[in-house]
C-alpha positions as CSV (number, residue, x, y, z in Angstrom):
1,X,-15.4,-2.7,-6.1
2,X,-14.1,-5.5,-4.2
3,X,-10.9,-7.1,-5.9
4,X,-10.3,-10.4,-5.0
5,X,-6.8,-12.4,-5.1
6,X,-6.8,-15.7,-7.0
7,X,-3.8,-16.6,-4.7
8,X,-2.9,-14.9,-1.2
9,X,0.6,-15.6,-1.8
10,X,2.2,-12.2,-3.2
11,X,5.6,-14.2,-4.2
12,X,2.9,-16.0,-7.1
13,X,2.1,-12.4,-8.3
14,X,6.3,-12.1,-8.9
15,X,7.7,-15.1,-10.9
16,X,8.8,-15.9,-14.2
17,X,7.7,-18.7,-16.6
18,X,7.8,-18.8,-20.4
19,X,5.2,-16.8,-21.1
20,X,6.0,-13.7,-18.3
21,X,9.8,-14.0,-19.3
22,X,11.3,-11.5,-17.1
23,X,14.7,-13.0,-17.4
24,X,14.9,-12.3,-20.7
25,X,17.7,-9.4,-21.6
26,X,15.0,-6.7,-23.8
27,X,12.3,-7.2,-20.7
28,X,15.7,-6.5,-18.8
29,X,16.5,-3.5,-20.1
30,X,13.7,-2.0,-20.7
31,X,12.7,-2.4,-17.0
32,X,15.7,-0.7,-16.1
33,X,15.2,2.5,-18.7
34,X,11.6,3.0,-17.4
35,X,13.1,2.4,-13.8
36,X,15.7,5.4,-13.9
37,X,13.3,7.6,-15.8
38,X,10.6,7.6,-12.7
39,X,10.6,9.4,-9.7
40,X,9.5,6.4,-7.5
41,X,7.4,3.0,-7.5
42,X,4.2,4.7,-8.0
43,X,5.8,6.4,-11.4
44,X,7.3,3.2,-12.4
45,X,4.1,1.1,-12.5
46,X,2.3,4.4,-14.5
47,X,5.6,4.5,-16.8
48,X,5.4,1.1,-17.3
49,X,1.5,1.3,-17.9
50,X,1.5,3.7,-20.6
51,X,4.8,2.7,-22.9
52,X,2.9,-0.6,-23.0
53,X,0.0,0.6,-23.5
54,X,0.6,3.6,-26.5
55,X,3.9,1.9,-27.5
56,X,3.2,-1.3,-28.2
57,X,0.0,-1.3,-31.2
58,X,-3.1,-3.8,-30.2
59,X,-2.7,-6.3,-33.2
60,X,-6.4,-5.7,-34.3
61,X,-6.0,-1.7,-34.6
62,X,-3.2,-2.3,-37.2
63,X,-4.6,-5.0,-39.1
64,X,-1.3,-7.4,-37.7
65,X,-2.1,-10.7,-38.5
66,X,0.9,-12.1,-36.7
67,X,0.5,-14.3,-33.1
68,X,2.5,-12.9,-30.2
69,X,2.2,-14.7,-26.7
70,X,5.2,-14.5,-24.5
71,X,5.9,-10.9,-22.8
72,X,9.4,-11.2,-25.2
73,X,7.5,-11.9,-28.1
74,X,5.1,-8.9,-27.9
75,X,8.4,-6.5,-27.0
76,X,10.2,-7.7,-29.8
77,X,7.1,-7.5,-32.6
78,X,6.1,-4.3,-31.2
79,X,2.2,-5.4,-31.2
80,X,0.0,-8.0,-29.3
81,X,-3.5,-8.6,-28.3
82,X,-5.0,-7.7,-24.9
83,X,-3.9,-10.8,-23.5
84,X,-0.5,-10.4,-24.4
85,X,-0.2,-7.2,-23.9
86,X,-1.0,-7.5,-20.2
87,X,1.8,-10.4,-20.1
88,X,4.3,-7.5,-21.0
89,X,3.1,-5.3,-18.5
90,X,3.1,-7.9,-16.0
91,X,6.5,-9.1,-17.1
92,X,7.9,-5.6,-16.6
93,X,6.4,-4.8,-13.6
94,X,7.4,-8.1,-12.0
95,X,11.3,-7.5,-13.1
96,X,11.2,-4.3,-10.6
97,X,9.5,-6.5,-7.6
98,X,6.5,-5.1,-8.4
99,X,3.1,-7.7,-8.0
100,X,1.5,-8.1,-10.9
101,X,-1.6,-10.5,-12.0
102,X,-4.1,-10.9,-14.8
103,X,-8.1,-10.1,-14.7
104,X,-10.6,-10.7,-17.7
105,X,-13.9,-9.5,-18.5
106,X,-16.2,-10.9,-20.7
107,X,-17.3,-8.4,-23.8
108,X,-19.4,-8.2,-27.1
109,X,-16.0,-8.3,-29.6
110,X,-18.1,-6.2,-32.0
111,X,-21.9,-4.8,-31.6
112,X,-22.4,-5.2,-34.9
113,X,-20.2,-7.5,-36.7
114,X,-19.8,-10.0,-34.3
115,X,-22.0,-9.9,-31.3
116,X,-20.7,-12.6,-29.4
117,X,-19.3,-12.9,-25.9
118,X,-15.7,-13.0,-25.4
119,X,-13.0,-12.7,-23.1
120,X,-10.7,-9.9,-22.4
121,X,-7.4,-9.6,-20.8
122,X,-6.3,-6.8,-18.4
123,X,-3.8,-6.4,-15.3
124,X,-4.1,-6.6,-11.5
125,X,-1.3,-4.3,-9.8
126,X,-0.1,-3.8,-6.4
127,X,0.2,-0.3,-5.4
128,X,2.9,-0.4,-2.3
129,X,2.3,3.0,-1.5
130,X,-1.2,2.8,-1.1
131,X,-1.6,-0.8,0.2
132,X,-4.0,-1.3,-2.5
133,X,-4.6,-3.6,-5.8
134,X,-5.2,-1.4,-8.9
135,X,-6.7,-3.1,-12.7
136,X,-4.8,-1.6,-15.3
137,X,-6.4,-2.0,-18.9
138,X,-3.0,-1.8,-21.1
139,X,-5.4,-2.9,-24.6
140,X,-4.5,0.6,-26.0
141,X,-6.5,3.4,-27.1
142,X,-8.4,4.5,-29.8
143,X,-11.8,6.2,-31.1
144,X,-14.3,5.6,-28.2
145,X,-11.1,3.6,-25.9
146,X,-10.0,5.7,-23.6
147,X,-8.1,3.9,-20.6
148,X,-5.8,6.0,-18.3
149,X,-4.0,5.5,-15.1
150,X,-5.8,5.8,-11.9
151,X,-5.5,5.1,-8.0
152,X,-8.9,6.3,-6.8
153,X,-11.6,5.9,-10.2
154,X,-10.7,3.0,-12.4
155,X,-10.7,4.3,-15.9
156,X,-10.7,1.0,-18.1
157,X,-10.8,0.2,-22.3
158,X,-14.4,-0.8,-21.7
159,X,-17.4,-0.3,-19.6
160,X,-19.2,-3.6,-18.5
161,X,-23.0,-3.5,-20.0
162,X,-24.5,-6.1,-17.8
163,X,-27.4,-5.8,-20.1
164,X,-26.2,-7.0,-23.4
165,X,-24.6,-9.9,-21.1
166,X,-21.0,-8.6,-20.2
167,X,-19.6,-9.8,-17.5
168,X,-17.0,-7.9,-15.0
169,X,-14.7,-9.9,-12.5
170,X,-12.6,-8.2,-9.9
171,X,-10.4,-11.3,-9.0
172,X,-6.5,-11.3,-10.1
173,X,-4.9,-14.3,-11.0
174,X,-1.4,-14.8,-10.9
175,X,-0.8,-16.8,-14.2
176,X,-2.4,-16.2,-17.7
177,X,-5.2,-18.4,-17.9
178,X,-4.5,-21.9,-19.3
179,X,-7.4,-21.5,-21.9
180,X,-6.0,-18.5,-22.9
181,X,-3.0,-19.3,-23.9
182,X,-4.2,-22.5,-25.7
183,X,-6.4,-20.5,-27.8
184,X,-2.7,-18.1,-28.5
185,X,-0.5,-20.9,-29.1
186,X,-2.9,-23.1,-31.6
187,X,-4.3,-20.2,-33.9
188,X,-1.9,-19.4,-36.9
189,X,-3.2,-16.3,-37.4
190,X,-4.8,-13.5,-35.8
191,X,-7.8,-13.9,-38.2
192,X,-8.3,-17.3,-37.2
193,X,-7.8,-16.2,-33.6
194,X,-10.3,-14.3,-34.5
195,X,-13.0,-17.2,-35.2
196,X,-12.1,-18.7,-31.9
197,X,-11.8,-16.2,-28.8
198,X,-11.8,-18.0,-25.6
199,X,-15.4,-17.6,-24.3
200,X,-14.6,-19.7,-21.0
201,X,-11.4,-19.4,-18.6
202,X,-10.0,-22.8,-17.4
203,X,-9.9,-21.1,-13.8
204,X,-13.7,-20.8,-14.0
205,X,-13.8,-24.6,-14.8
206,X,-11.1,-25.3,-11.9
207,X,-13.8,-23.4,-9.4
């Protein structure tokens, strides 16, 4: 696996914006708790992994019908979908120094009721201590999801079929993808979200 940077400027894997809203005082502090509570870098990022990932609900697994977008947003509502779920993660990370992107794949949303191909949203990280980019799958776990923390063997939400048409993509970008968010900020509700997944990126159409 060969990951590819978007941008080779790390300092574009570090700001803020509306959406990855760092400066904003919960981000703040919970940065800091999960920043005290590890041993080093390496335990920060996995801290920070995990209370995103089994804290915060994926909006689909409990039936939440309410939008969240910004990385405030999803902190405050205590649920999001993949997509802005990893802009928490990356909002976190990024308030410690640590660089942070996005990745998506492109999936079946549902094998049975609705076989179509969609995107989703994960997380690029830089390991310091290993001079190495990680993808961190923060969607949350459930019955046959089983995403952990790795270094060596990535251990993502989902395993690419290539034969049914999924598509895998090692490159991390270091802003939310402009389609993306359209398709966040314009849907009402998570069910009409749900009628209108982004099935192409804006960076795709930028290439």
């Amino acid at each position: 696996m060969d990951i590819i940077l978007y941008s080779n400027q790390l300092d574009e894997y570090l700001k803020h914006d509306s959406v990855i809203d760092y400066d904003n005082k919960s981000i703040i502090e919970l940065a800091d708790v999960l920043f005290k509570k590890a041993d080093n870098e390496l335990d920060f990022i996995r801290k920070a992994y995990e209370f995103v990932r089994d804290n915060i609900s994926h909006s689909a697994d409990i039936n939440e019908d309410v939008i969240t977008c910004a990385a405030s947003e999803v902190l405050k509502a205590g649920h999001g979908i993949c997509f802005a779920k990893s802009h928490l993660l990356a909002a976190l990370l990024r308030c410690k120094s640590v660089p942070a992107g996005f990745c998506y794949q492109k999936l079946i949303l549902d094998d049975e009721t609705s076989p179509v191909l969609i995107y989703h949203g994960l997380n690029g990280v830089y390991i310091k201590e290993y001079k190495k980019w990680i993808r961190l799958d923060a969607r949350g776990n459930k019955i046959g999801v089983n995403a952990q923390f790795s270094i060596e063997t990535e251990q993502l939400a989902f395993p690419i079929r290539s034969e049914m048409g999924e598509v895998d993509s090692f490159v991390i970008y270091p802003n939310p993808d402009i389609a993306v968010l359209e398709k966040l900020r314009k849907s009402k509700t998570r069910t009409e979200l749900w009628e209108n997944l982004p099935t192409e990126l804006e960076y795709n159409i930028q290439c």
